[in-house]
C-alpha positions in Angstrom: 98.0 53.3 60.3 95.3 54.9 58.7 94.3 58.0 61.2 90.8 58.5 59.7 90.2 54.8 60.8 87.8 55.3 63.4 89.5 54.3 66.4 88.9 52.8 69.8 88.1 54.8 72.8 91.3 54.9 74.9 90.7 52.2 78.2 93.2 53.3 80.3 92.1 56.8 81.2 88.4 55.2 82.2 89.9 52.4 83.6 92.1 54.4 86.0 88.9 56.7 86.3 86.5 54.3 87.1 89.0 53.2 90.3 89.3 56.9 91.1 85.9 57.8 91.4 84.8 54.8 93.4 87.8 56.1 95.7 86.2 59.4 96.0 83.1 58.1 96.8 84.2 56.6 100.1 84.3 58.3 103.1 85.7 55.9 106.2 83.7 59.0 109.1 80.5 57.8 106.7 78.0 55.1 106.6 77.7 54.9 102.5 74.9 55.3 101.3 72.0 52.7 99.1 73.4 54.6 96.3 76.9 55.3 97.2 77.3 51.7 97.4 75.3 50.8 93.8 77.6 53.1 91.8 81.1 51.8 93.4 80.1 48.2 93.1 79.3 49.2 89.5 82.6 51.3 88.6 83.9 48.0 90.4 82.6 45.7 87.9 83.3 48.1 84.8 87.2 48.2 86.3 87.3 44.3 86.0 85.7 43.8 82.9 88.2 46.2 81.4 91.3 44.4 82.9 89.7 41.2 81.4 89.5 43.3 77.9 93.2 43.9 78.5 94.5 40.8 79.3 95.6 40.1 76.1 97.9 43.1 76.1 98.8 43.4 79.9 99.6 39.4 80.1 98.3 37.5 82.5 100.2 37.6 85.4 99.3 41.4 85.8 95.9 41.0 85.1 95.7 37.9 87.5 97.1 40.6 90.2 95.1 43.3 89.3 91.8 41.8 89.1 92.2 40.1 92.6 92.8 42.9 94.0 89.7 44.3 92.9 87.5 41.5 93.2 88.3 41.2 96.8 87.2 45.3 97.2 84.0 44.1 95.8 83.9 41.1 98.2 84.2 43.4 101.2 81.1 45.8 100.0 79.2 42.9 98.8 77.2 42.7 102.0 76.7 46.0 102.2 74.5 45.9 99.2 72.7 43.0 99.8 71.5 44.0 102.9 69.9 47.2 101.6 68.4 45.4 98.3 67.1 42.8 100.6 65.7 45.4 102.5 63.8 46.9 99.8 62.5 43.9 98.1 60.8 42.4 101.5 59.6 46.0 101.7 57.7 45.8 98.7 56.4 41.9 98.8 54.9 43.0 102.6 53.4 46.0 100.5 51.7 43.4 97.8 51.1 40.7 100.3 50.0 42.3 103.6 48.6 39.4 105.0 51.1 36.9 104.2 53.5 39.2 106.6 51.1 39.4 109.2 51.6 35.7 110.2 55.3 36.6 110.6 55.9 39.0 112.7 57.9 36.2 115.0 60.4 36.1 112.3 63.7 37.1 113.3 65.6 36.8 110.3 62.6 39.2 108.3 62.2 41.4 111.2 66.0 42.1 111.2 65.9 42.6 107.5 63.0 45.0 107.1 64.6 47.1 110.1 66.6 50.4 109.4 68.2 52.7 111.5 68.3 56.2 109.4 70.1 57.6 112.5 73.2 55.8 112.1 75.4 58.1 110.4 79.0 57.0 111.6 80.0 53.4 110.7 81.4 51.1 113.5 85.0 50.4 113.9 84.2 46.8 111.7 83.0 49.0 108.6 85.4 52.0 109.4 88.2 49.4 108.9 86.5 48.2 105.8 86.4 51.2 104.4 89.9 51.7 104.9 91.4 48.3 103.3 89.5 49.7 100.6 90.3 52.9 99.7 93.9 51.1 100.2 93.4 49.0 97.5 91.8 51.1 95.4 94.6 54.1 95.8 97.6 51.1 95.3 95.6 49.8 92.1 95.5 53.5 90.6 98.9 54.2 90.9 100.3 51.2 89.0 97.7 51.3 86.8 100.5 54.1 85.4 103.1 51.7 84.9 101.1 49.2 83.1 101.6 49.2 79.2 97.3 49.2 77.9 98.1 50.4 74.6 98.6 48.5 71.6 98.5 50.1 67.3 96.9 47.1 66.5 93.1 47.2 67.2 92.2 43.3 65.9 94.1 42.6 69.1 90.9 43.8 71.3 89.0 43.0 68.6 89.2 39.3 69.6 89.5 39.9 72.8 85.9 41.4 72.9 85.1 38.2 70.4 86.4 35.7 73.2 83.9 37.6 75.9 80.8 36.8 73.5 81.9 33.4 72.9 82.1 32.9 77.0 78.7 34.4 77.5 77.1 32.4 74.9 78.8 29.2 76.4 77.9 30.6 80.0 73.9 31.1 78.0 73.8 27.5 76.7 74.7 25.9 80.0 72.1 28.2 82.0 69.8 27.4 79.1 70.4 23.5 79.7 71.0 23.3 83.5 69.1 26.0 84.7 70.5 26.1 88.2 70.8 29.2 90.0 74.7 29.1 89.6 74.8 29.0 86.2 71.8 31.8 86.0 74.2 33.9 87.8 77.3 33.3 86.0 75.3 34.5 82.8 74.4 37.7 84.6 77.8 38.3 85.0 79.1 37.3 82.0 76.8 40.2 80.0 77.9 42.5 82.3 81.4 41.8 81.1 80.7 42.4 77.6 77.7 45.4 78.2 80.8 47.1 80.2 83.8 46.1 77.5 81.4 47.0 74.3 81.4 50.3 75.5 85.2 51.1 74.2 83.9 49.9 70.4 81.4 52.5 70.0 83.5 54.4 67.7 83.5 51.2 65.4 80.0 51.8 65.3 78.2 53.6 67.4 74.5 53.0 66.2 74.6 48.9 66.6 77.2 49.1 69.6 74.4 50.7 72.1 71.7 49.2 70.4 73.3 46.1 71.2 74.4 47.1 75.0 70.8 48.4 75.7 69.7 44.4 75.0 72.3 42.9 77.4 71.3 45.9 80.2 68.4 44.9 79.7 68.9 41.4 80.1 71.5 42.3 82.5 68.9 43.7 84.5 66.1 40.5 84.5 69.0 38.3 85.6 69.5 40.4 88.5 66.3 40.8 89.8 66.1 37.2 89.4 69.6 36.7 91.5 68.3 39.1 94.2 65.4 37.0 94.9 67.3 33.9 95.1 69.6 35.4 97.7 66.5 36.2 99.8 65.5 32.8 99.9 68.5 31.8 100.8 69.0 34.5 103.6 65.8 33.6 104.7 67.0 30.1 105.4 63.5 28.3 104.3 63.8 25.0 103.8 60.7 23.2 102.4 59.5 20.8 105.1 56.4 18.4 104.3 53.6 19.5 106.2 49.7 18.8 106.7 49.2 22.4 106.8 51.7 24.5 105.0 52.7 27.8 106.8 53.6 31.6 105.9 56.8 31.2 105.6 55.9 28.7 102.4 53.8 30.8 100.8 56.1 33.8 100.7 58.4 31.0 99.2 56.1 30.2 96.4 55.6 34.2 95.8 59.2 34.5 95.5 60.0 31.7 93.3 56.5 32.8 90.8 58.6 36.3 90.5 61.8 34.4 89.5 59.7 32.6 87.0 58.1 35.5 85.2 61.8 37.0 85.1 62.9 34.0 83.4 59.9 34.3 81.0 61.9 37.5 79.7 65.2 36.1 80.1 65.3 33.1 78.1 64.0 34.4 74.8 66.3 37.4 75.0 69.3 35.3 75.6 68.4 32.8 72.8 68.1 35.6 70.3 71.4 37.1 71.1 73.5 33.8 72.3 71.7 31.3 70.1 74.4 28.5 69.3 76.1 29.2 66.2 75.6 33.1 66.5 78.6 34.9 66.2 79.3 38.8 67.4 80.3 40.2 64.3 76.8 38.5 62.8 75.4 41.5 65.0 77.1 44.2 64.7 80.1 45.5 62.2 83.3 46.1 64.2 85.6 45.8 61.2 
């Protein structure tokens, strides 16, 4: 092999690094944090997206293992987050729409959601247990991540691997693009996390066009979530559009919501379509020979 041959940075070391420090950030004598729980459900996602790098190497049988295990940390904190970025985007609508708020103060669901109790400091026994199972996984995953061979000579191997993500996410684009249910808008956000995360071991390939490139899908990244957060207020909400002479509150903070989904789709579509336009290809992008 050719050692000048700019070479791929090494996943293993981040991979078991990312697991580590969303170990470290867990305390189970601590109520985590907003933040706290952002950056592990991140290093989360960055850990899965590299197993799904490395499947080609690792075989599937591992990765199948491994990235279960994983997912199902993620599953456990996911209501931890959505209950704080709930929180904070009913905060700000009540901030731009004072009135609309005002003739719901009855509601449960949005009085239960806008409350916050800074004093709590020491999670319950449910979430202490929580935290537990998953500093358990987390500390099992690490240590046979050492045992598992990551490492391969031959660098077209990931090179296709990183091919087959951007083939999936345009796929995952076009059927968003087609049928644009919220499902499929989702899956989409989660397929260009996959490859924002997995691009970031190419950089040495070319480091200009590789962040160039991952700045577009954080971006986009970042519409599609705003967009999913607001769909999963609606839904936790439970509003239900019911015919009615007079239409109430509670549908006019539905029409607010869906208006900001639509002008975060006004920014996701023709960012999508100039990355994951059918027929486009990675390597028409950027050089990662």
């Amino acid at each position: 092999m050719d050692t000048a041959h700019p070479q791929l940075t090494e996943i293993k070391p981040l991979l078991c690094g990312y697991i580590r420090e969303a170990r470290f950030k867990l305390d189970p004598s601590k109520v985590p944090d907003d933040d706290a729980v952002h950056d592990i459900r991140v290093l989360l996602k960055k850990s899965r997206a590299s197993l799904k790098l490395l499947e080609i190497i690792t075989g599937t049988e591992v990765f199948k293992r491994e990235y279960g295990n994983l997912r199902e940390a993620g599953r456990i904190m996911s209501s931890w987050r959505e209950t704080s970025v709930l929180r904070k985007l009913l905060k700000d609508l009540k901030k731009n729409h004072p009135l609309v708020f005002e003739q719901m103060t009855d509601n449960e669901k949005i009085v239960s959601l806008l409350k916050r109790n800074d004093a709590i400091t020491r999670p319950d026994e449910g979430m202490k247990r929580d935290i537990e199972e998953i500093l358990s996984i987390l500390h099992k995953s690490e240590n046979r991540m050492r045992f598992i061979n990551m490492h391969t000579d031959d660098q077209n191997i990931l090179l296709k691997s990183i091919k087959a993500t951007w083939n999936l996410a345009s796929l995952t684009y076009i059927k968003a693009r087609i049928y644009p249910r919220e499902t499929n808008i989702h899956e989409l956000r989660k397929k260009t996390k996959d490859l924002m995360f997995q691009l970031f071991f190419f950089r040495p390939l070319n480091p200009g066009a590789v962040k160039s490139l991952e700045k577009k899908l954080d971006t986009l990244g970042q519409y599609l979530g705003k967009y999913n957060d607001l769909s999963v207020l609606i839904k936790t909400l439970g509003y239900k559009y019911r015919p009615s002479v007079t239409p109430g509150a509670e549908d006019e903070l539905a029409l607010i919501i869906r208006t900001g989904q639509d002008r975060y789709l006004k920014k996701i579509w023709p960012l999508s379509e100039k990355l994951f336009y059918p027929g486009k290809k990675l390597e028409d992008i950027i050089d990662l020979k």
